[in-house]
BAKESE-729217 format. One record per residue (C-alpha): residue in three letters; x, y, z. Coordinates in steps of 0.25 Angstrom, whole numbers, padded with zeros to 4 digits, always signed. Each point is the difference from the previous one (the first is absolute). Example, Ala and Ser with C-alpha at 12.3 -4.5 7.8 and 13.67 -1.06 7.14 Angstrom:
<rs>
ALA+0049-0018+0031
SER+0006+0014-0002
</rs>
This chain:
<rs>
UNK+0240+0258+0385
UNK+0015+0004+0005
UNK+0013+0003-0007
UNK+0008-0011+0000
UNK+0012+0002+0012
UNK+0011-0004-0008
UNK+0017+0006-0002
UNK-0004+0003-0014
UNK-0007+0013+0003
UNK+0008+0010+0003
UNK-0008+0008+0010
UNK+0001-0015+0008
UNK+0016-0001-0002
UNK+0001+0013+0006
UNK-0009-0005+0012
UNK+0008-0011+0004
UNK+0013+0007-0002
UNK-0006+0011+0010
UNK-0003-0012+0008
UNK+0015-0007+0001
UNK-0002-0009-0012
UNK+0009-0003-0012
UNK-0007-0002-0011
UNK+0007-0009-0013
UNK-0003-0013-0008
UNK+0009-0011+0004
UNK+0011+0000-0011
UNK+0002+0014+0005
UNK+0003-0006+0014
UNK+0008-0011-0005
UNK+0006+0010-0008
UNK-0002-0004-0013
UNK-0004+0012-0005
UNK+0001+0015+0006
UNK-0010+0007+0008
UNK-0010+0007-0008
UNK-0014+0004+0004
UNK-0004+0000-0015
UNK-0012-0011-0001
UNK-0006+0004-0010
UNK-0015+0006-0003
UNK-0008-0013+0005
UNK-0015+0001+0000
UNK-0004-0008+0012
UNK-0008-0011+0000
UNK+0001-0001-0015
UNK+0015+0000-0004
UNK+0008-0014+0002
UNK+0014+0003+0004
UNK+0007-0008-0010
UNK+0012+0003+0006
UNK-0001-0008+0013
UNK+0006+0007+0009
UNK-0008+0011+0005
UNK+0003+0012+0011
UNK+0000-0007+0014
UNK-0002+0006+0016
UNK+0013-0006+0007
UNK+0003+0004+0015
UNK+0013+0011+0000
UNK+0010-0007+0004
UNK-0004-0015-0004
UNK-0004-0009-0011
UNK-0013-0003+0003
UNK-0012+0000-0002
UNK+0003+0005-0014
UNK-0017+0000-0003
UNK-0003+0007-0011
UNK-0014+0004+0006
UNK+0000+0012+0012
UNK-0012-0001+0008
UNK-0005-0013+0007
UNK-0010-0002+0012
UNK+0007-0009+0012
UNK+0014+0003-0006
UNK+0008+0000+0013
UNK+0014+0003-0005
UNK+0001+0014-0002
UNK-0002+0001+0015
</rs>
């Protein structure tokens, strides 16, 4: 099995910022709270975030498409 491709790892964020990618949760876009990169410790695939806003992959200079996965076979909008 694979790692999860998600923003909450570390080594990921710094893959998609490398990338052109601004990585934040959606109050931090809206700015309803500041920008952080402090997600916490989360065991993934076990951990439930309780929070409901989790890290997401958003385009640089737009607002979408704020996923808060990083990989996807056939996803087009990168390009």
């Amino acid at each position: 099995l694979s790692e999860d491709q998600t923003p909450y790892r570390k080594d990921e964020r710094d893959r998609l910022k490398a990338a052109g990618a601004r990585v934040c949760s959606i109050d931090q876009m809206e700015g309803k709270e500041p920008m952080h990169e402090n997600w916490g410790e989360v065991d993934l695939g076990v951990d439930i975030d309780e929070h409901g806003d989790p890290p997401r992959v958003w385009c640089m200079d737009h607002d979408y498409p704020g996923t808060a996965f990083s990989r996807s076979l056939g996803d087009g909008v990168e390009e």
